[in-house]
C-alpha angles and dihedrals in degrees: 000000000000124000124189123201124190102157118044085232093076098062102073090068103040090054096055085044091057095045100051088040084055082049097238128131114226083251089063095042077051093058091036088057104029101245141096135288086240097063096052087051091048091049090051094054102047109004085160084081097053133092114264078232095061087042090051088054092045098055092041095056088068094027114267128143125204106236118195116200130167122248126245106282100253128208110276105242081055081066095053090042093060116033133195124268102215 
C-alpha cells in the first residue's frame, strides 16, 4: 500500500497503524530491534524527532520501505504562491 506524508504529523499515526496491521506490539518490534519498549513507544509518538536511521530500523522491522518520488512539475507562479516552509 502506498502512504503519502506531507506534514510530520501524520506519521504518529501512521506508524502505530502499520505495527498493529504487521500484528506486532511495540514490545515485539523492541526485541526484534534490541531496544526497549520505551523507545518504540517514544518513536511512535514523535518520530519527528527521530533519526531517519532509527526510523529506517523501525519500518524495516515489519517490512516497509521508505520510497522518494518527485511531484508533478507545477506552473511556476504556483511556486511563488505557496512557499516553502525550511
Amino acid at each position: 500500500m502506498k502512504y503519502v506524508i506531507k506534514h510530520p504529523q501524520q506519521l504518529s499515526p501512521l506508524l502505530k497503524a502499520l505495527r498493529t496491521k504487521a500484528g506486532f506490539s511495540q514490545a515485539k518490534v523492541a526485541a526484534k530491534l534490541g531496544v526497549t519498549h520505551q523507545a518504540v513507544s517514544a518513536l511512535e509518538r514523535h518520530p519527528e524527532k527521530a533519526t531517519l536511521d532509527r526510523l529506517m530500523r523501525f519500518l524495516g522491522a515489519m517490512d516497509v520501505d521508505i520510497v522518494l518520488q518527485s511531484r508533478p512539475q507545477r506552473q511556476s507562479d504556483e511556486l511563488t504562491s505557496h512557499p516553502v516552509e525550511w
